[in-house]
N, C-alpha and C positions, 0 to 999 in steps of 0.2 A: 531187390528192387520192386518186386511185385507187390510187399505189404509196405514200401514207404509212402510215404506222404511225400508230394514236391510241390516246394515251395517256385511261385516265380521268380525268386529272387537269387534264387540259385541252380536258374536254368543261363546258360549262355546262348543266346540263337545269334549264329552267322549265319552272314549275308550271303551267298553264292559267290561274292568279290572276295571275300574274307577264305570263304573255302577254298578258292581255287589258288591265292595266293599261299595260304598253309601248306595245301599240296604241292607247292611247288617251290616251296624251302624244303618241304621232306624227299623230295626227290633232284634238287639241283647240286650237283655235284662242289660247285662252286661256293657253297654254304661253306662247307665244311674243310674247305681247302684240298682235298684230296678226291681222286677219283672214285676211294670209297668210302664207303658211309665209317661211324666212329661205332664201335659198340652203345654207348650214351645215344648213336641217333637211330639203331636197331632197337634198342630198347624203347623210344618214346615211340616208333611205328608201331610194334606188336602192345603197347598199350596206346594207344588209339585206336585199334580196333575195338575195345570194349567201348572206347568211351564214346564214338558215334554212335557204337548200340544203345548206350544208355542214352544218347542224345534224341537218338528215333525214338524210344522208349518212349522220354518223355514228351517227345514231338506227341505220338501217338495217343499218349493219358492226359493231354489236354485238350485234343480233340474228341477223346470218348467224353469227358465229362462237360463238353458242350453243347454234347449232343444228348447230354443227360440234363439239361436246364430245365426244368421245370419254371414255366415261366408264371403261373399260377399262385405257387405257392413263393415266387423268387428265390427259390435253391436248388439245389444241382443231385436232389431224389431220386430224378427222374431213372437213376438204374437201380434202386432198391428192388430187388425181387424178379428181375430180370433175366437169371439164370438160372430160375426154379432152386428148387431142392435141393439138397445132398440126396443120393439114391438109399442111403442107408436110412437116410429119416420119412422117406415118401410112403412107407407103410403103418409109420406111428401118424403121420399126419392123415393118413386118408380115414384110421380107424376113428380120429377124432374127429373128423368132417360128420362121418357116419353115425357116430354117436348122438352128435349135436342136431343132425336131419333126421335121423328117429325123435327125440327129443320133441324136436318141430312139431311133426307129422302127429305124434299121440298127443300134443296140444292143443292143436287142430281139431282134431278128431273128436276129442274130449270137450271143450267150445264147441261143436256143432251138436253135439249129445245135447248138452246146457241147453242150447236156445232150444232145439225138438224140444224138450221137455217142458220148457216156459211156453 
């Protein structure tokens, strides 16, 4: 779930009327005719546990990526680079920072020689 893409189209949001009416076929005795549940209605309980997670999931990954709106540029960038680094790349990344800032600096330095001299 964490690398999919969700589409809106195949999110379902219920209503809080819709929820509590669900919850109350899964647990009304009278559903089912009998005082106890059927194994088919054990079964559909212990899977809807995942799938309110995945529900909040996806509640939750459309509200990160609203809050990543970049209204700017009108797209949804705004968490590009947000989490920094991998810790494993943050020493190849700092050398090449340092590279590139000496770089600078003896460009600098070298331009300021130039004009002394002119």
């Amino acid at each position: 779930m964490q690398n999919s893409i969700l589409k809106w189209w195949n999110v379902h949001y219920m209503t809080p009327e819709e929820l509590e009416e669900e919850q109350e076929k899964d647990h009304d005795p009278s559903v089912t005719g009998t005082g106890h549940q059927s194994d088919s209605k054990q079964n559909k309980q212990a899977a809807d546990g995942p799938e309110a997670n995945m529900q909040s999931e996806a509640e939750n990954a459309v509200m990160d990526a609203e809050e990543d709106f970049n209204s700017t540029t009108g797209s949804y960038s705004g968490g590009y680079g947000k989490d920094g680094a991998d810790p494993e790349y943050e020493d190849q990344i700092a050398s090449i920072l340092m590279e590139k800032d000496d770089a600078l600096r003896s460009l600098i330095e070298h331009a300021e020689e130039e004009s002394k001299e002119q």
